[in-house]
C-alpha positions as CSV (number, residue, x, y, z in Angstrom):
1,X,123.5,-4.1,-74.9
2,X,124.4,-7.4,-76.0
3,X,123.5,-8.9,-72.4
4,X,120.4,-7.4,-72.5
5,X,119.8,-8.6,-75.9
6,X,120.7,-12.0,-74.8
7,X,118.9,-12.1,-71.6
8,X,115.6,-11.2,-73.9
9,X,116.1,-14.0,-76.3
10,X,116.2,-16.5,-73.0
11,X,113.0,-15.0,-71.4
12,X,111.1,-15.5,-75.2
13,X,112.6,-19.1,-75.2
14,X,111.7,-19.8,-72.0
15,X,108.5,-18.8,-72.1
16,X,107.8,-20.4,-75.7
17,X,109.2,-23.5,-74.3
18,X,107.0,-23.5,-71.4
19,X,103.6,-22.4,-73.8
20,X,104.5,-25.3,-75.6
21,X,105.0,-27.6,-72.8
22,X,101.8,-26.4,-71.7
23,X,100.4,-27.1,-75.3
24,X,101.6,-31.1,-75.0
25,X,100.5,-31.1,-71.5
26,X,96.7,-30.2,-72.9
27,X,96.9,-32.1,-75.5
28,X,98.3,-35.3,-74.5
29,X,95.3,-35.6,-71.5
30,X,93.1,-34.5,-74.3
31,X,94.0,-37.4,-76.4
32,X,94.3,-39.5,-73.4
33,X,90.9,-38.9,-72.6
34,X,90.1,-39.7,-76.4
35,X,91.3,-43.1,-76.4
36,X,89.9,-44.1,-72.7
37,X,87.3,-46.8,-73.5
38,X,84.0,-45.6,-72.3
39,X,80.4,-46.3,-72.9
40,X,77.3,-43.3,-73.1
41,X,74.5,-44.1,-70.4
42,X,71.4,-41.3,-70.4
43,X,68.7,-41.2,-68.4
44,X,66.0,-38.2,-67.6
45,X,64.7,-36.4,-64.3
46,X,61.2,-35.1,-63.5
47,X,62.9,-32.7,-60.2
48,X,64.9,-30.3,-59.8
49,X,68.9,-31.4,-60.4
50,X,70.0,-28.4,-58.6
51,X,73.3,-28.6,-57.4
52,X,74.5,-31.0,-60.1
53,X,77.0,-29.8,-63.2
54,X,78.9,-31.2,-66.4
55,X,81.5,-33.6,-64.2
56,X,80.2,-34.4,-61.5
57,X,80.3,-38.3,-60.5
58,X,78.6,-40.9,-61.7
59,X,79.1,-44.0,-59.4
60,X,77.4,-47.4,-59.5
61,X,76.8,-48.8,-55.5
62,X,79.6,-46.0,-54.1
63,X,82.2,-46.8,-56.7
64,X,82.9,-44.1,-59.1
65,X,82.5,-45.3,-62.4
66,X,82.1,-41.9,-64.8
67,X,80.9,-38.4,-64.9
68,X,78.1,-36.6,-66.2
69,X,79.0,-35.1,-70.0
70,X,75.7,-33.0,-71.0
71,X,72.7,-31.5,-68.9
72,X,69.9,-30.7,-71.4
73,X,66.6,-29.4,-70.8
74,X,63.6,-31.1,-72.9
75,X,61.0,-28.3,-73.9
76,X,57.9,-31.0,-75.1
77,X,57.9,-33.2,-72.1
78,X,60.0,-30.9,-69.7
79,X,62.5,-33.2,-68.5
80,X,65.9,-32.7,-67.9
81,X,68.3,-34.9,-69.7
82,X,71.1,-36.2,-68.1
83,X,73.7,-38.0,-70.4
84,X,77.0,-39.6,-68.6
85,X,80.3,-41.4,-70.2
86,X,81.1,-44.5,-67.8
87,X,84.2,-45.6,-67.8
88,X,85.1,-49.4,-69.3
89,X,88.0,-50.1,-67.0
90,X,86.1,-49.8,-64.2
91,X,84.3,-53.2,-65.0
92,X,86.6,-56.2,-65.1
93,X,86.7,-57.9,-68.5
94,X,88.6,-60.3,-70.2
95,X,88.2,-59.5,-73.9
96,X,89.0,-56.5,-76.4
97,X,87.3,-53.2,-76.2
98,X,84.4,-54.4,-78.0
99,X,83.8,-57.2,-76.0
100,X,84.1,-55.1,-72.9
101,X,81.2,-53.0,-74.4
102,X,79.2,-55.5,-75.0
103,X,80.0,-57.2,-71.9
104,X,78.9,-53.3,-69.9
105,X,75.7,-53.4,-71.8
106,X,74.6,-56.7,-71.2
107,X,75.6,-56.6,-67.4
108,X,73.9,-53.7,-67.0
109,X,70.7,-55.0,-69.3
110,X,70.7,-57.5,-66.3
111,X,71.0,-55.5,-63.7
112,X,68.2,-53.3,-64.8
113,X,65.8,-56.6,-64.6
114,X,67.5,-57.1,-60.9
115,X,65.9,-53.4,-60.1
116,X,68.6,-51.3,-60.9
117,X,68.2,-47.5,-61.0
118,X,70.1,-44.1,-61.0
119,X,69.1,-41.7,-58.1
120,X,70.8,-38.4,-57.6
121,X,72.3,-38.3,-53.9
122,X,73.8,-35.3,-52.1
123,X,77.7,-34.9,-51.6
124,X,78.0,-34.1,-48.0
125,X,76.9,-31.0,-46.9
126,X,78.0,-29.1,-49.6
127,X,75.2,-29.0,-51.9
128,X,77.1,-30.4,-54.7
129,X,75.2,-33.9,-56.2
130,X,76.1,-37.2,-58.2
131,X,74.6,-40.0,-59.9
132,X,74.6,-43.0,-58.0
133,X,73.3,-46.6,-59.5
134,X,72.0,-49.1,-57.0
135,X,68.8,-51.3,-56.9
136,X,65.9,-49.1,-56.1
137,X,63.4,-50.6,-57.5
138,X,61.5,-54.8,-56.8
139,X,63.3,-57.2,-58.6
140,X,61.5,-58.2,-62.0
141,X,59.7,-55.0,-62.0
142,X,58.5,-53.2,-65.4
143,X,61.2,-51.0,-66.7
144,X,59.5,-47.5,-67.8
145,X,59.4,-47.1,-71.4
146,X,62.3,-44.3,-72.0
147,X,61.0,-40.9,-73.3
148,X,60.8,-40.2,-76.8
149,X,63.8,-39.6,-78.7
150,X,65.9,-41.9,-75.9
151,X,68.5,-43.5,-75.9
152,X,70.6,-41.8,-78.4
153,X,72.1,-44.4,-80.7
154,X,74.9,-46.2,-79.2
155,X,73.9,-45.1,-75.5
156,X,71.9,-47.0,-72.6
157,X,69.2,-45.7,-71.2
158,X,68.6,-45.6,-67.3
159,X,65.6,-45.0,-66.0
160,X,65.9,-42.5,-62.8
161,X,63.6,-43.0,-59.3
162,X,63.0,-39.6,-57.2
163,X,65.9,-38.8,-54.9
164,X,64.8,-39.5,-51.1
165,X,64.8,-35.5,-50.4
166,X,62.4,-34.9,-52.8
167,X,59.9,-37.2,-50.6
168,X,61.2,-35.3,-48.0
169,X,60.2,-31.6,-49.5
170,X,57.2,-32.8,-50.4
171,X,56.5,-34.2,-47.0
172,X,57.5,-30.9,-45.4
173,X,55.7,-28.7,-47.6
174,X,52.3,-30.8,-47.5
175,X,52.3,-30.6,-43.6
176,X,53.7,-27.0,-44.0
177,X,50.0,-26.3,-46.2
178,X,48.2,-28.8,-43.6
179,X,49.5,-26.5,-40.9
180,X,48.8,-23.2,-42.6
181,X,45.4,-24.5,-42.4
182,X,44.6,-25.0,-39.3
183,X,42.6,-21.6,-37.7
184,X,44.6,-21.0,-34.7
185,X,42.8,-17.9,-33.3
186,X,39.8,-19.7,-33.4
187,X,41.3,-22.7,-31.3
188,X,43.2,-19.7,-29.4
189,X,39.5,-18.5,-28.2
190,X,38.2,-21.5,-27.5
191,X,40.7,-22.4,-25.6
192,X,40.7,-19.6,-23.4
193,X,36.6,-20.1,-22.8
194,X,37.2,-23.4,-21.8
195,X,39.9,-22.4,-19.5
196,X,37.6,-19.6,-17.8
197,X,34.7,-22.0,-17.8
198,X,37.3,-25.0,-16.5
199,X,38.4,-21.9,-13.9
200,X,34.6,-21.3,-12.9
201,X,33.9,-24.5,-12.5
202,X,36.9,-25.7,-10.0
203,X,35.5,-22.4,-7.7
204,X,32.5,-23.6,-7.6
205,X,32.0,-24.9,-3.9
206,X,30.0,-27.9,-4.6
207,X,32.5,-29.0,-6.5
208,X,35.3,-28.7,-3.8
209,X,32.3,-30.1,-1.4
210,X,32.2,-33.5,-3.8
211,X,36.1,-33.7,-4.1
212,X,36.1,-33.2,-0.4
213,X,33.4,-36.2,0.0
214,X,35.6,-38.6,-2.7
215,X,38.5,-38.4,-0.9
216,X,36.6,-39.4,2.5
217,X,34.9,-42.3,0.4
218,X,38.4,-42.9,-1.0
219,X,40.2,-43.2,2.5
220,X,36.8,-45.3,3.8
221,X,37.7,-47.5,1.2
222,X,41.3,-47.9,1.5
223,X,40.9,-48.2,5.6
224,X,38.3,-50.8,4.6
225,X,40.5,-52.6,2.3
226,X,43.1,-52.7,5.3
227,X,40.7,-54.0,7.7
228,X,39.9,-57.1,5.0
229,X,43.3,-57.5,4.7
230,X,44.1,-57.8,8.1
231,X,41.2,-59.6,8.6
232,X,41.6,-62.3,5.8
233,X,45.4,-63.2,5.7
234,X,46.4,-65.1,2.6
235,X,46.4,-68.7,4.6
236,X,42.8,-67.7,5.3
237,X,41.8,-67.1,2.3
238,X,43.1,-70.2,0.4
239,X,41.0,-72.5,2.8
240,X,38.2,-70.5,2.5
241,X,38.4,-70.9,-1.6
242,X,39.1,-74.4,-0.6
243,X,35.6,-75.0,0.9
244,X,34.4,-73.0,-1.4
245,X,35.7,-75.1,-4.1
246,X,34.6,-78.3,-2.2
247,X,31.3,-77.1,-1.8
248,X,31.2,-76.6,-5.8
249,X,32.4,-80.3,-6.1
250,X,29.2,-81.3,-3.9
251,X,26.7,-79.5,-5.7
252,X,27.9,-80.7,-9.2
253,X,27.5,-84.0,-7.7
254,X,24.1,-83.7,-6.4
255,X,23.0,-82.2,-9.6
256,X,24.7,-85.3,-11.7
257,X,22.5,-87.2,-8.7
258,X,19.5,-85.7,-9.2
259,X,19.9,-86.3,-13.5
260,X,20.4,-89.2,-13.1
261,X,17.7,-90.0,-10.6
262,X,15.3,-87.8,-12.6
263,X,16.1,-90.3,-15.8
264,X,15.3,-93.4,-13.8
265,X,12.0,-92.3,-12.6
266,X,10.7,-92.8,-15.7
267,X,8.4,-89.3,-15.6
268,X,6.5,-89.9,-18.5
269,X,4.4,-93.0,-16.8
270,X,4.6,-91.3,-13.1
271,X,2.7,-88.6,-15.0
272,X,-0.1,-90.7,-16.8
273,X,-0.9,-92.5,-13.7
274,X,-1.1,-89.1,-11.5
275,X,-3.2,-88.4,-14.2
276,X,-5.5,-91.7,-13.7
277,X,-5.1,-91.2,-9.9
278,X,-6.3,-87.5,-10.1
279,X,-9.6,-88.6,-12.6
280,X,-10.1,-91.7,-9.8
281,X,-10.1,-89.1,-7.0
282,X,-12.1,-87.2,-9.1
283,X,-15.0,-89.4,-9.8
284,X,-14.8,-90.3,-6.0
285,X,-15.5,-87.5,-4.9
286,X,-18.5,-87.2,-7.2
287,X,-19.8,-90.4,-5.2
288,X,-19.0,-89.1,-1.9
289,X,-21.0,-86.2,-2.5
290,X,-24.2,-88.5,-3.6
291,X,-23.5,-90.7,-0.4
292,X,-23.2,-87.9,2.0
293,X,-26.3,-86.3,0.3
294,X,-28.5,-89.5,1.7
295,X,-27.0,-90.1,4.7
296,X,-27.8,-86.6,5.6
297,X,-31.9,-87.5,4.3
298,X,-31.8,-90.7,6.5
299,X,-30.2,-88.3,9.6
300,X,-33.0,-85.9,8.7
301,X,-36.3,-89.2,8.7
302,X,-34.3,-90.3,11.8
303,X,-34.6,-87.2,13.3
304,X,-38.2,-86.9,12.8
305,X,-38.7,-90.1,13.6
306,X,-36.9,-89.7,17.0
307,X,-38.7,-86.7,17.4
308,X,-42.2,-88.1,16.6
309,X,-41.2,-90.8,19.4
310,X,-40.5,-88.7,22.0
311,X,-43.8,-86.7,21.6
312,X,-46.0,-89.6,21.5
313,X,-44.2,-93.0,22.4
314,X,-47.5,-94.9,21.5
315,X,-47.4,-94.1,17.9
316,X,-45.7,-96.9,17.1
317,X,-48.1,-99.0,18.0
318,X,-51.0,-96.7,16.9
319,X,-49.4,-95.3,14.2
320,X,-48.8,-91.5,13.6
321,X,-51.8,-89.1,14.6
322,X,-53.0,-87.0,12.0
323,X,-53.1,-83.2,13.1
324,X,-55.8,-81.6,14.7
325,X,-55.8,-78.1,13.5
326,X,-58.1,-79.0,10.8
327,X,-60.8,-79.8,12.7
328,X,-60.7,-77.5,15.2
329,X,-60.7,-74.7,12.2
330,X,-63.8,-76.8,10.6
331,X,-65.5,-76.3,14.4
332,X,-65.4,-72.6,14.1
């Protein structure tokens, strides 16, 4: 009995030894975690923060920094709040833990003007998600005023950009709704028309009759090209381009020529005195005309005259006889 009795009081001591180690244990981390120097940073989302809880990371460029403390849900604006205790130590300072506060808030006051932003960012494949600061947004860019009722006093405020995948959702589901859209039993139909037409019209024997004929044009042609080329070898064909560019030489120099002759001749005068010539010719003619017009009267007297001659030679001595047919007409 007194063994047992024994052997009962060392189980209760060990186990109240080890309940009260386990006490210590609890409340020495708890009051280590009290006394670690750390700084209250909240920002808010507009999108879903599924897959992110109380503790998970908070990193600034990859470096872990914090964890999230609070996930609240805003009911006027509908936000959800995030609020985050960053650890001091992680930032090198020199002075007390004041200074280092003030040092944190200022640093990060600067970084915020450099573009600075908190994104949330997936954990591997696992679904799980962290904060992560790093310069989203253009240098010197407007900070977004904060929502109402943030920062809390004490805190910084962070203001959040849309996490990458959320562009990508959104890009999915509006090509998902573009595609939804599109009538494909209706494309379906016509397709199939245009295939039987597309089928009707390859059977149709003109049509083989035409191919037929292009491909004799086509083979024409290509024999024809192979004649040329045989033809006109490569050596030929540079001389001919080089008479023909010798040719183009002449030419350009005629035509300089003939400027240049053309601006000597002094056109202007040639013309006026064509002009007088042509008015000259003009008026001689006129004269002409009158002089051929006598000279065809004095053929015309010399005529008669001849003619009067040869019927009575003696009237030129006598004169010209006067005719009888008068008198005989007065004798009847």
């Amino acid at each position: 009995m007194a063994n047992d009795s024994m052997q009962k009081i060392k189980l209760g001591l060990f186990v109240t030894g080890g309940i009260v180690l386990f006490v210590a244990i609890l409340f020495f981390l708890g009051m280590t975690d009290i006394f670690t120097n750390k700084a209250t940073v909240q920002t808010c989302f507009s999108e879903s923060v599924q897959g992110l809880t109380v503790g998970s990371a908070v990193k600034y460029r990859g470096v872990p920094i914090g964890s999230v403390t609070k996930i609240s849900i805003r009911v006027p604006d509908k936000l959800v709040q995030v609020d985050m205790a960053v650890e001091l130590r992680h930032f090198v300072s020199a002075g007390n833990h004041g200074q280092q506060r003030s040092d944190f808030r200022n640093f990060f006051r600067s970084e915020l003007e450099q573009g600075m932003r908190c994104r949330l960012e997936y954990a591997g494949i696992t679904g799980m998600r962290y904060i992560d600061f790093d310069y989203y947004a253009t240098p010197g860019e407007t900070l977004p005023e904060p929502p109402v009722g943030i920062p809390d006093a004490g805190a910084l405020y962070i203001p959040a950009v849309p996490s990458p995948f959320r562009d990508i959702l959104k890009a999915i589901g509006t090509s998902l709704d573009r595609i939804s859209r599109i009538r494909f039993e209706e494309i379906s139909d016509g397709l199939e028309r245009s295939l039987s037409e597309l089928s009707g019209l390859l059977s149709d024997p003109a049509l083989k009759s035409t191919i037929a004929r292009i491909n004799e044009a086509s083979e024409n042609l290509e024999l024809g090209s192979r004649t040329i080329s045989r033809v006109f070898s490569e050596e030929r064909l540079n001389r001919l381009m080089g008479l023909l560019e010798e040719d183009l030489e002449k030419v350009n120099r005629l035509t300089e020529q003939l400027i240049s002759e053309t601006r000597d001749a002094k056109i202007p005068e040639s013309t006026s005195a064509f002009r007088e010539a042509s008015n000259a010719i003009t008026f001689s003619q006129d004269e002409l005309a009158n002089t051929l017009t006598k000279l065809n009267q004095t053929l015309d007297a010399l005529t008669e005259l001849a003619d009067s001659l040869s019927a009575d030679p003696s009237s030129v001595v006598s004169g010209k006889k006067k005719p009888q047919l008068r008198l005989e007409k007065m004798d009847r």
